[in-house]
C-alpha positions in Angstrom: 0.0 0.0 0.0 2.8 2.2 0.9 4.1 1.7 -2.1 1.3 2.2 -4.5 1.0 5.4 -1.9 4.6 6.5 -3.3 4.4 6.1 -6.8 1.0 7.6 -7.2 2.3 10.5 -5.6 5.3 11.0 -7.7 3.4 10.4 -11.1 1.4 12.8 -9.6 4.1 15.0 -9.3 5.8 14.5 -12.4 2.6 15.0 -14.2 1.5 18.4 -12.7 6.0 19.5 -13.0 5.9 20.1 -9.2 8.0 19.0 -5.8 5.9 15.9 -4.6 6.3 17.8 -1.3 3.7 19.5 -2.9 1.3 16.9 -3.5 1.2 16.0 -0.1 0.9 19.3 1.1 -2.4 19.4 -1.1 -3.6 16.2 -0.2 -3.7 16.5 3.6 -5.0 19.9 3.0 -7.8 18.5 0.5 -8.1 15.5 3.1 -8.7 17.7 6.3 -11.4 19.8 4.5 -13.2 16.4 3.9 -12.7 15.6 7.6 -13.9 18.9 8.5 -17.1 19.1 6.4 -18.0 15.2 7.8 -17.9 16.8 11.3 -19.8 20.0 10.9 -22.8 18.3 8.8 -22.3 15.3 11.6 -22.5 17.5 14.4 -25.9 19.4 12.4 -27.7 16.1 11.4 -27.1 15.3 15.4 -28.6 18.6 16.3 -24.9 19.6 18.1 -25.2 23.2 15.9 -27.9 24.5 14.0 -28.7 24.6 10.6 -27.4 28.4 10.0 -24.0 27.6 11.8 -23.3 24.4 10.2 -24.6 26.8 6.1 -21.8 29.1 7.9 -19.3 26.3 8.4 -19.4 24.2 4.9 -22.4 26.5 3.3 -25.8 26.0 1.8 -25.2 23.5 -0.6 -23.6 20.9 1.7 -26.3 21.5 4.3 -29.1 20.8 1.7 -27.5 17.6 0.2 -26.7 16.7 3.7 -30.8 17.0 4.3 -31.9 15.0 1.5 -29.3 12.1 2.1 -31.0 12.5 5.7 -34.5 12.4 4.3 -33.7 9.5 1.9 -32.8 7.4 4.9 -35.7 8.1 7.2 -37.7 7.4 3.9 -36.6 3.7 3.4 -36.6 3.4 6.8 -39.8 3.9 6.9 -40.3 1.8 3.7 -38.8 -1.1 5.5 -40.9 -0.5 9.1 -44.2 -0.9 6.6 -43.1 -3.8 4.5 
């Protein structure tokens, strides 16, 4: 894994004609933006903030996917309680 871990990031690197210092730089920058929006629409869909703070956080968009996904699952949930 390792590895495959190294070599992506260099053809990475050699295809973009940048340090692959770089590359990880944007990768754990791109990765702790992920983490960070999972947390903030976690912490909303557990009522922890509310909606306005968590549009503030990650914005509107993320917050109305974040409802539907929510309302998908209550949906087959119910589906499946009726079944």
């Amino acid at each position: 894994m390792a590895t495959d871990l190294t070599e992506r990031v260099q053809e990475i690197a050699e295809a973009r004609g940048i340090p692959e210092s770089e590359i990880l730089e944007q990768a754990l920058e791109r990765g702790v933006e992920d983490l960070w929006i999972d947390l903030v629409l976690s912490r909303y869909v557990n009522d922890e903030i509310d909606r306005e703070a968590a549009i503030e956080l990650v914005g509107r968009d993320r917050v109305k996917r974040a409802e539907r996904e929510l309302q998908a699952v209550e949906d087959d949930v119910q589906w499946g309680l009726r079944a």
